[in-house]
C-alpha positions in Angstrom: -4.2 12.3 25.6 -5.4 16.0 25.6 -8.9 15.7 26.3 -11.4 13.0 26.0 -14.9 14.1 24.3 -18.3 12.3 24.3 -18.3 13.6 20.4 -15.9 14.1 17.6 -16.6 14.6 13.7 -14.8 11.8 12.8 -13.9 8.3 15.0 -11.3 6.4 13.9 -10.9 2.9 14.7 -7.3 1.6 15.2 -3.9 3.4 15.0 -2.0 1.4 12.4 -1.0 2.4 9.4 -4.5 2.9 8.0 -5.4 4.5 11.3 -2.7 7.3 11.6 -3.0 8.3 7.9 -7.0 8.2 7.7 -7.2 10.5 11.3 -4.1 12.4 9.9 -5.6 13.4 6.6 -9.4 14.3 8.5 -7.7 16.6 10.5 -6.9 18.5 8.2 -9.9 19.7 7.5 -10.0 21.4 10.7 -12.5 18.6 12.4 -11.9 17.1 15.5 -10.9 13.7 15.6 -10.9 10.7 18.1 -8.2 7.9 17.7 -9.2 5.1 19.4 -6.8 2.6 20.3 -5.6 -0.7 22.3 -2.9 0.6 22.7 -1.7 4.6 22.1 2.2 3.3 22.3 1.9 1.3 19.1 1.1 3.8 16.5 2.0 2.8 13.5 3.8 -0.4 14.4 5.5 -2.3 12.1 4.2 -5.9 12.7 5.8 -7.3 10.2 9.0 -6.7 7.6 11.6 -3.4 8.0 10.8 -2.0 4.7 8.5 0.6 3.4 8.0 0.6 -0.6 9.1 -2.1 -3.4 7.5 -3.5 -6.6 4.4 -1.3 -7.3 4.2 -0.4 -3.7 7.0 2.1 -3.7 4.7 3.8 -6.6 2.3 3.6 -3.3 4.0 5.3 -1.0 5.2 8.4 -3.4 1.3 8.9 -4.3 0.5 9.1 -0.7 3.2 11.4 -0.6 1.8 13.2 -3.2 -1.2 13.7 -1.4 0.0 14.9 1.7 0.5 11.5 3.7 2.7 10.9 6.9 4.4 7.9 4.9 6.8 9.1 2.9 8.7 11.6 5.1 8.5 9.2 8.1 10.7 6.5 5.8 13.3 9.0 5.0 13.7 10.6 8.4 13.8 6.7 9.4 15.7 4.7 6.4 18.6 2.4 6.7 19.1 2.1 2.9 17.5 2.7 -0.2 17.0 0.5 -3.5 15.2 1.3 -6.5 14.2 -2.2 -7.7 13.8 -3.3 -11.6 16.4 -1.1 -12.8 17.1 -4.0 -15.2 13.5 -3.2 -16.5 11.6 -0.5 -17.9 11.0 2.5 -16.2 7.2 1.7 -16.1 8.0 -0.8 -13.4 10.4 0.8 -11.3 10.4 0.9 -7.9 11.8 2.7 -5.2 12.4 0.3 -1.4 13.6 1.2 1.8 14.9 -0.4 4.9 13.4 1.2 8.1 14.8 2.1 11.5 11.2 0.4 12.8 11.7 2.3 16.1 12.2 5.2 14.8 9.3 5.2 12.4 7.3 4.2 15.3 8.1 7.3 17.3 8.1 9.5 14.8 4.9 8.8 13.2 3.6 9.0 17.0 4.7 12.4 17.8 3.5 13.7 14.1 -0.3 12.4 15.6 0.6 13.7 19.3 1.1 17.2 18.1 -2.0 17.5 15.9 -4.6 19.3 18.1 -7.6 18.2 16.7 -6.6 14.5 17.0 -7.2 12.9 20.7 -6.0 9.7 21.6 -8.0 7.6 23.5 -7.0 4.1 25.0 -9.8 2.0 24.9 -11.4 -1.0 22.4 -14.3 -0.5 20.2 -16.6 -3.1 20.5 -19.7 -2.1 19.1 -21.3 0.8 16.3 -24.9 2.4 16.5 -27.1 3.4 13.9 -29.6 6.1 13.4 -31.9 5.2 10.4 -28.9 4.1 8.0 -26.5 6.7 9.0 -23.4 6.0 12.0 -24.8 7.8 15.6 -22.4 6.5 18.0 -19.8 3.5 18.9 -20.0 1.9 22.4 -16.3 1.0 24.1 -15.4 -1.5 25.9 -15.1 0.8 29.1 -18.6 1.3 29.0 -18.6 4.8 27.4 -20.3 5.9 24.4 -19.1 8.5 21.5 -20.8 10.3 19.3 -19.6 11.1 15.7 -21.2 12.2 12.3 -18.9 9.6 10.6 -16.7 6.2 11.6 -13.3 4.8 10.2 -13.0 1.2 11.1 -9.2 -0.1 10.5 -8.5 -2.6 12.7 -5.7 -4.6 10.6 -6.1 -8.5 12.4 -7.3 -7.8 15.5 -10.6 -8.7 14.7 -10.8 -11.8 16.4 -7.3 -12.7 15.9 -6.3 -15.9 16.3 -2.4 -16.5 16.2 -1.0 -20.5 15.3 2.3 -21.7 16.0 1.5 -26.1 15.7 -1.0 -26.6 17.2 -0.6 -23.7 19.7 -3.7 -20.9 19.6 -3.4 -17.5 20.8 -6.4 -15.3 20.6 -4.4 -12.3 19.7 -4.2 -9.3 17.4 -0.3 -9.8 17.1 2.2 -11.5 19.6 2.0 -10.2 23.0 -1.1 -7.9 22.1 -4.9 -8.9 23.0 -8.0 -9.2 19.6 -10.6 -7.1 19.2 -13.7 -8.9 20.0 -17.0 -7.7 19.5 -17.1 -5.4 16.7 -17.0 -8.0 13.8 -20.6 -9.6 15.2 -21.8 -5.7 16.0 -20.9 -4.8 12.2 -22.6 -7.8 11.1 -26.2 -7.1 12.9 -26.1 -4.2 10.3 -26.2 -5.9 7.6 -22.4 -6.4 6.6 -20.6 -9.0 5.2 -17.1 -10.9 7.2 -14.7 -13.7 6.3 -11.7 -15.0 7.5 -8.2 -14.2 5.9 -4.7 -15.2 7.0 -1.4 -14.0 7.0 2.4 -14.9 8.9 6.0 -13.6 9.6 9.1 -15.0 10.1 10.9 -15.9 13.5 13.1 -12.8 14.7 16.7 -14.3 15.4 19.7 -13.1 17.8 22.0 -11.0 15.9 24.6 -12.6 17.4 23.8 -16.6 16.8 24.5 -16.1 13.1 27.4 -17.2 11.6 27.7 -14.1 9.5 30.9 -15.4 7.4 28.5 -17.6 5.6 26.3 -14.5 4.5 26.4 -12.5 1.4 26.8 -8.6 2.4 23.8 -6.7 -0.1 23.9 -2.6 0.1 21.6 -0.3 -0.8 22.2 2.3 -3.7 25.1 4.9 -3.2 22.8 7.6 -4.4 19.0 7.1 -3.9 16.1 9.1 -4.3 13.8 10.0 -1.3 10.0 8.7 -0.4 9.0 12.5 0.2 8.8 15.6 -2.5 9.6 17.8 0.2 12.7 16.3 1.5 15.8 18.5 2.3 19.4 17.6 2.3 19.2 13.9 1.8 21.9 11.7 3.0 20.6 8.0 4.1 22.3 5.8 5.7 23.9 2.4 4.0 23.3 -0.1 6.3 23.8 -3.5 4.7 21.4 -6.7 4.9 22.8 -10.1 4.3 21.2 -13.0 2.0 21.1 -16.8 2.5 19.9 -19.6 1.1 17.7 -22.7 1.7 19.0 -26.1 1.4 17.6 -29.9 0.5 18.2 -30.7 4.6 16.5 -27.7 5.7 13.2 -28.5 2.9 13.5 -32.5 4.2 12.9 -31.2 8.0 10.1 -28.8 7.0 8.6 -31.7 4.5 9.4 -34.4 7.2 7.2 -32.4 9.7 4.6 -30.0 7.3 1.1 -31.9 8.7 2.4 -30.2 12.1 1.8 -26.7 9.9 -1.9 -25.8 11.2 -1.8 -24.9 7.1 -1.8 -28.1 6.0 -3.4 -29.7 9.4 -6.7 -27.9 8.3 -6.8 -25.6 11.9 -6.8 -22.7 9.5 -9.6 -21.8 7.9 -8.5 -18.6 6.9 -7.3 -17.9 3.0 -3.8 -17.2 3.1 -1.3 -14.7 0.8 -0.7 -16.5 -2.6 2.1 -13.7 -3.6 3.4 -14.0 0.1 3.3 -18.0 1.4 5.2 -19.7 4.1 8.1 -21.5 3.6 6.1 -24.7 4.0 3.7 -23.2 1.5 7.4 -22.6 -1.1 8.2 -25.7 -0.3 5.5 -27.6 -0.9 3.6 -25.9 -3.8 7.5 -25.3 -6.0 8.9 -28.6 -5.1 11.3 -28.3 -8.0 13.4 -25.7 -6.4 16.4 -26.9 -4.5 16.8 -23.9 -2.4 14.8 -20.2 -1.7 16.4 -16.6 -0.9 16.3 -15.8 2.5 17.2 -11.7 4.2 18.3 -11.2 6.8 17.3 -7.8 7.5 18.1 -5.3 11.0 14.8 -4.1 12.9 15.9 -0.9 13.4 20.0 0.8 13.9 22.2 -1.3 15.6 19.7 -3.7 16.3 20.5 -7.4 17.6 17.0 -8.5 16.5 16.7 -9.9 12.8 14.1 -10.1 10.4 14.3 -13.2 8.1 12.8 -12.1 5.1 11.5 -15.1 3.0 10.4 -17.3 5.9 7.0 -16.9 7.1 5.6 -19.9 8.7 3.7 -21.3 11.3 5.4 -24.5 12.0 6.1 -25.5 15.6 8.8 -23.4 17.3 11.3 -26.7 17.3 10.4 -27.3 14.1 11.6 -24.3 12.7 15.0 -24.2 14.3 15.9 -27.2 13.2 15.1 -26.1 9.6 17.2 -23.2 10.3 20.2 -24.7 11.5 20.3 -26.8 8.2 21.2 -23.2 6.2 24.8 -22.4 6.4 25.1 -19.2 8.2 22.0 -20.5 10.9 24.1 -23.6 12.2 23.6 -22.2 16.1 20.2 -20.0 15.4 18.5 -18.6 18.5 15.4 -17.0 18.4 14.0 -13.8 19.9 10.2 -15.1 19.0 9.2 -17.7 16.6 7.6 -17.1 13.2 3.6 -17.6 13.5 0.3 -17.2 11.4 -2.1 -15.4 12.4 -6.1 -15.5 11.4 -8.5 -12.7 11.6 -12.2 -11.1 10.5 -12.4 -9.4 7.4 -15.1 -7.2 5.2 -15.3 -8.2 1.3 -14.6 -4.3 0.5 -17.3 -5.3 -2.8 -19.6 -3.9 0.1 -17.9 -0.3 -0.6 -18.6 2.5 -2.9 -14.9 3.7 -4.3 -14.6 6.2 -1.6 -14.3 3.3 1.2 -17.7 4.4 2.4 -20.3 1.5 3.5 -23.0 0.7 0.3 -24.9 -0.4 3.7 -24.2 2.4 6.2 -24.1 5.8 5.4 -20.7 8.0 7.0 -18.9 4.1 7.5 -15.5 3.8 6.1 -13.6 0.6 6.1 -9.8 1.0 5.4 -6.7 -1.1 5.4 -6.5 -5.4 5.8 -10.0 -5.5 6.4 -10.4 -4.9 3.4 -8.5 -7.9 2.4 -5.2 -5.9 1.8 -1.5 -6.9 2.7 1.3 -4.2 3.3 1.8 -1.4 5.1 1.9 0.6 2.0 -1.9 -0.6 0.9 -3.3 0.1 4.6 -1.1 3.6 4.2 -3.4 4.6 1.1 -6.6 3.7 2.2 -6.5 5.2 5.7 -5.8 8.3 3.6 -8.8 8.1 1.1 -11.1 6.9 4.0 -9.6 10.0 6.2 -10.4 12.6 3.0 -13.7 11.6 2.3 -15.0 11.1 5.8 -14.1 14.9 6.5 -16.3 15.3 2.9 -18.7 13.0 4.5 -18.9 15.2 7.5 -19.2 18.6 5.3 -21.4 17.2 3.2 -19.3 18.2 0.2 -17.8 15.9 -3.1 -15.4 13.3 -2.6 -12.5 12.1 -4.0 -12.1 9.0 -6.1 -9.0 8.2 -8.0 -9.5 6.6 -11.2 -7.2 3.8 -12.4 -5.4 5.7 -15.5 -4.9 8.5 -12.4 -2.7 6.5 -9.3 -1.9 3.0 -8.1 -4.1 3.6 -5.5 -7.1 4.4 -7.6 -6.0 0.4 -9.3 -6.0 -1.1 -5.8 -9.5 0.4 -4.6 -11.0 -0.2 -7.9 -9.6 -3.7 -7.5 -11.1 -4.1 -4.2 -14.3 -3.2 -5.0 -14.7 -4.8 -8.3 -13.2 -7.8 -7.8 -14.1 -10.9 -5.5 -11.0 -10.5 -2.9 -10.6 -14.2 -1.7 -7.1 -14.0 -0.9 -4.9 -11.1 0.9 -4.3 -8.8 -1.8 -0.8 -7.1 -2.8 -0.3 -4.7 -5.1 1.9 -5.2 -8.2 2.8 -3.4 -11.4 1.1 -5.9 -13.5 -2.1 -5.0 -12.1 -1.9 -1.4 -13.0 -2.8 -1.5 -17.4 -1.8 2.7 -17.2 1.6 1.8 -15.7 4.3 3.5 -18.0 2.0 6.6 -17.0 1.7 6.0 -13.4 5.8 6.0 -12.8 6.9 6.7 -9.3 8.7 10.0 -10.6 5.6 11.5 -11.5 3.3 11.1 -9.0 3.2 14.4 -7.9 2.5 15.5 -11.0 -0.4 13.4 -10.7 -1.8 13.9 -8.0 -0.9 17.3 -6.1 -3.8 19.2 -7.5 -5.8 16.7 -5.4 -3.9 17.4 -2.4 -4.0 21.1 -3.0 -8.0 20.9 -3.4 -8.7 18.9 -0.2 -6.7 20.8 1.9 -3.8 18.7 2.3 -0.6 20.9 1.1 0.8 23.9 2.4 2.2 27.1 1.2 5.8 25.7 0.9 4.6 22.3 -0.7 2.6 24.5 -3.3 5.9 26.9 -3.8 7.9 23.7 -4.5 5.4 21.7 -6.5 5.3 25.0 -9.1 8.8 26.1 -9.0 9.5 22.2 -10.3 6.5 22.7 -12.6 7.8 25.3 -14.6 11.3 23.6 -13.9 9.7 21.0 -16.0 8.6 22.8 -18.5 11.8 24.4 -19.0 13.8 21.4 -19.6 11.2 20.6 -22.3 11.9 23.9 -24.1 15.8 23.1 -24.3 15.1 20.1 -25.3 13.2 21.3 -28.0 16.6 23.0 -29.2 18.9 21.5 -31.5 22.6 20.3 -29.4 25.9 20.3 -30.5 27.5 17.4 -32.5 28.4 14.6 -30.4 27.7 15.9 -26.9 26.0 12.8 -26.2 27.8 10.7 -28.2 30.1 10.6 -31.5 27.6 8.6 -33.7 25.9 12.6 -33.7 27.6 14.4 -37.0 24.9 17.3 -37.5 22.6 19.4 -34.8 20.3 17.7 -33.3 17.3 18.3 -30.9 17.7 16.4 -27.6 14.3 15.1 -28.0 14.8 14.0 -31.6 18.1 12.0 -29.7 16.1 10.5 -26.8 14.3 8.9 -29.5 17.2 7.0 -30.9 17.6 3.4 -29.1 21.2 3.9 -28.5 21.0 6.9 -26.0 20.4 5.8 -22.6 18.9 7.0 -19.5 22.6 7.6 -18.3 24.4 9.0 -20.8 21.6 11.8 -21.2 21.9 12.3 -17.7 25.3 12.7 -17.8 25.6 15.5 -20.2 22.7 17.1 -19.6 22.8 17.4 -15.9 24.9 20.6 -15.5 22.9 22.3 -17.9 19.7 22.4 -16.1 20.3 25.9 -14.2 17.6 24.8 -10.8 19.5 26.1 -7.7 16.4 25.6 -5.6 16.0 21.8 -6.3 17.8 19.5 -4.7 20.5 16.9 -6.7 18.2 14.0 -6.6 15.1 16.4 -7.8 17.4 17.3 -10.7 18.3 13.8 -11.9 14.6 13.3 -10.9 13.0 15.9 -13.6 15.7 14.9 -16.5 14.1 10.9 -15.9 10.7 12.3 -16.4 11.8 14.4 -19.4 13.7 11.4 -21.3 10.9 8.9 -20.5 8.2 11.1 -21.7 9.7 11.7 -24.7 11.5 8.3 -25.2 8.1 6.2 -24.7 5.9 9.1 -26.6 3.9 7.2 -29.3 3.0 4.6 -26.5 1.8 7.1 -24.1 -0.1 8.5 -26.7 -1.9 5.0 -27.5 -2.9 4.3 -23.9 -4.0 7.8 -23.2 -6.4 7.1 -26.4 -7.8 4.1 -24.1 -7.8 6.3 -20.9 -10.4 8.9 -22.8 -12.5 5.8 -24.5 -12.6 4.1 -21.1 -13.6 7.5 -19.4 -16.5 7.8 -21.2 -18.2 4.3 -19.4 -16.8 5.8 -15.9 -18.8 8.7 -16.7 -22.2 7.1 -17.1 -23.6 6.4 -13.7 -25.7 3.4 -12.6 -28.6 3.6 -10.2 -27.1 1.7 -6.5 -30.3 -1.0 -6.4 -31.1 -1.7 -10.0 -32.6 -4.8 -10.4 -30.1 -6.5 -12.7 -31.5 -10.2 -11.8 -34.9 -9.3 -13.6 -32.8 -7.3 -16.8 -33.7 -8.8 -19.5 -30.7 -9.5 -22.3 -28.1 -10.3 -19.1 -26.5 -13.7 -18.6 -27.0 -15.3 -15.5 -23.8 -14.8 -14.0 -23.5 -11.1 -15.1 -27.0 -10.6 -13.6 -25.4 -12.3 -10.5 -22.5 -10.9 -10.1 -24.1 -7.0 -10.8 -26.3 -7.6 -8.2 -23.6 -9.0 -5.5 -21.4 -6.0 -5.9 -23.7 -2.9 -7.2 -21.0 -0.7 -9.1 -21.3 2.8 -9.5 -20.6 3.2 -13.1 -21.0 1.3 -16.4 -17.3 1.6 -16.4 -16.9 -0.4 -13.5 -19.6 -2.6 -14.6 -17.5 -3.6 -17.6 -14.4 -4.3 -14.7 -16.1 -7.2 -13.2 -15.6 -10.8 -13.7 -17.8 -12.5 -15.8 -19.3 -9.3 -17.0 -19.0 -9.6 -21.0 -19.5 -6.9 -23.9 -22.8 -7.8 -24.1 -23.7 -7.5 -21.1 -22.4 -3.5 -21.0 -24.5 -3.6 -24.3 -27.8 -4.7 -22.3 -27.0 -1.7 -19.8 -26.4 0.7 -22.0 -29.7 0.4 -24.0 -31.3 0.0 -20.4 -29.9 3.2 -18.9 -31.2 4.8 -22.5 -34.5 3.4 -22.3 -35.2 4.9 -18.7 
């Protein structure tokens, strides 16, 4: 800690990975920041898996990336091995993954905050927030102080009254070995907001050494990946392997035999678990007609004897769960270094947000991260970032930044959040994105770096980078433009022929382009992987043209609702023309725009209809 204020711009609540980003981001905007924490060791931390990125989440990261985030050059300065997943698919859905040196992410992320001068960390608990009319004054911590700000960031991932189960054990935790947060949740809801109660798990961490590693399958990463970060320099990750085995019928007979012991199924959780995430009790019980599930076994961090098993969340008594264990080949002598658990803890239903995280309620409130009802690092990552961008625009008093869906994965996951009724923990996936083939992980900085270079967020070098492979771009276009010799991708080519006019054909592949086109791109000043990178861009832009030019026809006509705006407190329950559960729902989560409007469940055609005439009338 440098210094300790009684004011700051901007507070932020909680140094996850919400936290760091959202106090990361603000400070760039040359306002001072206070990071208030439990604990100023943990920044960060990885509670959970080893792995940054994966389906629709490694799209994620690179936007955040994009955008000026701490994400994506703290997983490549920390990766054990890459994998871009789906490559049996389209390129629409595929997705860079990497395994994570957890320590080192830890550190590093903490001496990227450390050294930013306008960020203080403080050690303390928040456990209350003051209001002036309907704007944030103050927050009171448990120490007794108070601190001033013009604007608050509350992430607090579970700590919110966490409760941790293992059986019928209860620990009143934020994760094992750290103390809740208890307080804040009944001083946000004397303002007026909303809370509910969410759930969530991880696996047992096992000795290295008490596995019977003959009986594991070795899985590697890719021999040549591509980096998280745009500005990465001389990448050479690591290959460290992780290992794969399976349930068995002795193993699901055990958990079966003893699943009312699960505080799951007992009822002594009240909180809505993960449906794209459950327990192995949860597998087990609601896919009964598998014989056996895919378990990882993943390192923590370089040379580490501690284990992640990947694919076995639960909260099943600690005996209960070896004995599963030692029924999988490979586990017959398991030891643990902590057993898995569940853990329950206070949410916000983020419907209570505008689409820049800020409070509908309370004016300069941000909410970011799984209080808004979000799993993954990668989800908490983007929101922290949003939330840190338009606080500082909060505090300035100048426009703020939304992403629209047809723009980023992010702008699908906070539209999501604030459209949809979030009952469950929600995780990103491709399916959820309708703009997908445009929102590829290769392009997101072409997406989204004029955002990151309005807000404040690049630098010289990023901007040098980001045009040189611009017009790098471009150029690769033009010769491809150009007609190419006979058969120099392949023989079934008997007269000149434009490389685009050959990209089009479905015989020419991704590779086989690559291949003969590589050394003809003249870019000293990219690196390999940015090479390969801008020739993927070029041949999937071209190959999936006529489709890209369909949905960008939906982007403009959906553009035009997102345009018209709609008064916060319109009284949709006395609207004449609306159904009841339009009227109902409008009125529960007050969107912004008739575009949202139209996003909402149970929200029909006519209904957008009956707005549109009503917003003409007025």
């Amino acid at each position: 800690m440098k210094r300790t204020s009684l004011k700051y711009d901007i507070i932020v609540v909680g140094g996850g990975h919400a936290g760091v980003e959202a106090a990361y981001a603000a400070s760039k905007a040359g306002l001072s920041i206070g990071l208030i924490t439990m604990d100023t060791n943990a920044l960060a931390r990885m509670s959970c898996n080893p792995a940054i990125g994966g389906s629709a989440k490694g799209q994620i990261e690179r936007e955040i990336d994009a955008l000026g985030g701490l994400m994506g050059e703290t997983t490549d300065r920390c990766r054990v091995q890459y994998k871009l997943l789906n490559k049996s698919k389209g390129e629409a859905v595929w997705s860079p993954r990497a395994q994570v040196d957890k320590r080192k992410y830890e550190s590093y992320i903490s001496a990227k905050i450390r050294n930013v001068d306008s960020v203080d960390l403080i050690r303390d608990e928040v456990v209350g927030v003051d209001v002036v009319g309907n704007r944030v004054d103050s927050c009171l911590l448990r120490s007794g102080n108070t601190i001033y700000s013009q604007s608050i960031i509350i992430t607090s991932g579970t700590f919110m009254d966490g409760l941790i189960h293992i059986g019928d054990r209860k620990i009143p935790a934020g994760r094992m070995g750290e103390s809740g947060s208890v307080g804040l949740t009944s001083s946000l809801v004397s303002l007026g907001i909303q809370t509910g109660r969410l759930k969530t798990g991880t696996p047992p961490r096992l000795k290295k050494n008490s596995v019977n590693w003959s009986n594991t399958d070795i899985v590697f990463g890719d021999e040549s990946p591509t980096p998280f970060s745009f500005s990465t320099k001389e990448f050479a990750p690591q290959n460290i392997p992780c290992h794969t085995i399976r349930t068995t019928d002795d193993a699901h007979a055990i958990i079966k035999k003893n699943i009312n012991h699960s505080p799951l199924f007992s009822g002594d959780i009240g909180g809505v678990g993960p449906r794209y995430c459950p327990s192995i009790e949860d597998k087990i019980n609601r896919f009964s007609h598998h014989s056996s599930h895919l378990l990882f076994l993943e390192p923590e961090w370089s040379g580490s004897d501690q284990i992640y098993l990947n694919g076995f969340s639960t909260s099943l008594p600690e005996s209960v769960q070896i004995e599963s264990l030692r029924a999988i080949p490979g586990l017959e002598s398991v030891a643990f270094y902590r057993p898995g658990y569940a853990i329950e803890y206070d949410y916000f239903p983020p419907s209570q947000l505008t689409s820049t995280l800020e409070s509908k309620i309370v004016s300069g409130l941000f909410f970011a991260g799984q209080i808004n009802g979000t799993s993954g690092y990668e989800e908490a990552a983007a929101q922290g970032l949003i939330a840190g961008i338009n606080a500082s625009c909060c505090v300035k008093n100048i426009e703020q930044l939304t992403l629209g869906r047809e723009e980023s994965y992010i702008g699908v996951l906070i539209d999501d959040l604030i459209t949809k009724d979030t009952l469950e923990p929600y995780r990103m996936f491709t399916s959820r994105a309708e703009y997908r083939l445009s929102l590829r992980y290769s392009n997101a900085d072409q997406r989204l770096f004029p955002y990151a270079e309005k807000f404040g967020l690049s630098n010289l070098a990023r901007s040098s980078k980001h045009n040189k492979k611009a017009q790098a771009l471009k150029s690769v276009f033009e010769l491809l433009s150009k007609p190419v010799s006979p058969g120099l991708i392949n023989n079934k080519v008997k007269e000149p022929t434009s490389g685009a006019q050959l990209i089009k054909r479905p015989e020419i592949s991704l590779e086989s382009f690559q291949s003969n086109y590589f050394d003809v791109i003249k870019t000293p000043f990219l690196e390999p992987w940015e090479r390969s990178e801008l020739l993927h861009e070029a041949f999937v832009s071209i190959k999936y043209e006529g489709y890209i030019k369909r949905q960008n026809a939906s982007i403009q006509k959906n553009k035009k609702l997102n345009l018209v705006k709609l008064p916060l407190f319109l009284d949709y329950l006395s609207m004449v023309g609306l159904s009841r559960e339009a009227s109902e729902k409008l009125s529960s989560i007050k969107p912004e725009t008739l575009g949202q409007a139209s996003r909402i469940s149970g929200v029909s055609p006519s209904d957008i209809s009956v707005l549109t005439v009503y917003l003409k009338n007025k």
